[in-house]
Every structure is written in C-alpha cells, then in structure tokens.
C-alpha positions as CSV (number, residue, x, y, z in Angstrom):
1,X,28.2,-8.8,-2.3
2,X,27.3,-5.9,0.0
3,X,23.4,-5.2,0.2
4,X,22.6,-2.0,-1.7
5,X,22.7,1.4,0.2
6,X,19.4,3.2,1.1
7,X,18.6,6.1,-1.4
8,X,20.5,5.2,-3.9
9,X,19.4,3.3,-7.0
10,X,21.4,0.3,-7.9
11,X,21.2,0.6,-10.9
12,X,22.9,3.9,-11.8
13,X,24.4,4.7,-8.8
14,X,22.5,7.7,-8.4
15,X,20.4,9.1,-5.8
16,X,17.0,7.9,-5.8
17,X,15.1,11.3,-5.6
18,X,11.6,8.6,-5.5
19,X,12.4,7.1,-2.5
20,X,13.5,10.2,-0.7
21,X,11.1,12.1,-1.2
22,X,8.4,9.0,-0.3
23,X,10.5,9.0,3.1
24,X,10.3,12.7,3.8
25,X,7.0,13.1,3.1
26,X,6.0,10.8,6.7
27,X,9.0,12.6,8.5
28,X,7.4,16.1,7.7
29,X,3.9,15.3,8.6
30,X,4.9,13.4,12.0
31,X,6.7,16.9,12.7
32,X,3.8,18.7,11.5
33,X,1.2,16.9,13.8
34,X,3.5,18.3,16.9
35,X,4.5,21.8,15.9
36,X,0.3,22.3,15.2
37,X,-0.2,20.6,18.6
38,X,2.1,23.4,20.5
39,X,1.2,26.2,18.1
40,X,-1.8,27.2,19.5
41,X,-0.4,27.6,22.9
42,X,2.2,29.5,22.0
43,X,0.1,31.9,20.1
44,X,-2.0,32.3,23.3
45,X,0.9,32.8,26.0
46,X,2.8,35.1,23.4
47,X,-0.8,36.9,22.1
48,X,-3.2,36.3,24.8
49,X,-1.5,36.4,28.1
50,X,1.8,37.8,27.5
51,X,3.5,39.0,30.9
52,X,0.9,36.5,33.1
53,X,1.6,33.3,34.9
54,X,-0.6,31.7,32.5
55,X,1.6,32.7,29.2
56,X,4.6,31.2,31.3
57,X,2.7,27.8,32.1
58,X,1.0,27.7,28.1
59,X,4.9,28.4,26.8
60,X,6.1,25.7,28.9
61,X,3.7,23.3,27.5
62,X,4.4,24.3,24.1
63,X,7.9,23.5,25.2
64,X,7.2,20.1,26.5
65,X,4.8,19.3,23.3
66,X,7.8,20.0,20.8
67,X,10.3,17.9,22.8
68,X,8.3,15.2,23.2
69,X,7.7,15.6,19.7
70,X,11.5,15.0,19.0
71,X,11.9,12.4,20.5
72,X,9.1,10.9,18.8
73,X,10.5,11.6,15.4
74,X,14.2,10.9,16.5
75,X,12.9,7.3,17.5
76,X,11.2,7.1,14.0
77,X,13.8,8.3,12.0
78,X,16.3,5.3,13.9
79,X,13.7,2.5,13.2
80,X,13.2,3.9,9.8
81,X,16.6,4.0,9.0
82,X,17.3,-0.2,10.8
83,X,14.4,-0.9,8.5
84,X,16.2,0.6,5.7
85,X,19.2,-0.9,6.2
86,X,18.1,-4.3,6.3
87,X,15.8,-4.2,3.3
C-alpha cells in the first residue's frame, strides 16, 4: 500500500484544510521576518534619499535581504515538503 499523500486526509479523501493551514502559517511568518527586514530600507531609499547614492546602496540591500530571504524559504519549503513525504 502507497503511504498517504501530504494534505489530504485518509480518511475521506479530502483536503485536510488543518494541516494546511498549520503549514502556511510557519511559511508566512518566515517570509514575513524578511520582507520587515528590507522594508525599512526601502522606505528610506524610496522616502528619505530618493535620487542619492545612498537610496541606490539602501535599495540594493533591500534587494539582497529579500533574495536571501527566498532562498531561505525555498530551502524550507523542500525540507518541509521531504519531511512530508516521508511521514
């Protein structure tokens, strides 16, 4: 017998809107904790110092906060989703 599939409840064959949400409710604050972490530059290079050297440097950062940020939750989501899978 194949091991049951993630999200969906074995016994009705239905989606398991539980266990969904308890997933997405990590996911969202792991993506949260980044976009606050490059919010606060962006509102300064686009608020603060918008045609400066500075804005440039403070919207690159911003830049470089959010894509570290998805690969940070692309690597979660994988190892998540292994763990899933094997349970």
């Amino acid at each position: 017998m194949s091991p049951p599939r993630p999200f969906i409840d074995p016994a009705t064959g239905e989606i398991d809107r539980a266990q969904i949400l308890s997933e997405a409710v990590p996911l969202a604050k792991l993506i949260g904790v980044f976009v606050a972490g490059s919010l606060p530059l962006y509102a300064i290079a686009f608020f603060g110092a918008e045609n400066s050297a500075l804005g440039v440097v403070l919207a690159l950062l911003g830049e470089f906060i959010l894509a570290i940020g998805a690969g940070v939750v692309l690597m979660y989501v994988i190892a998540r989703g292994i763990r899933l899978a094997g349970e």
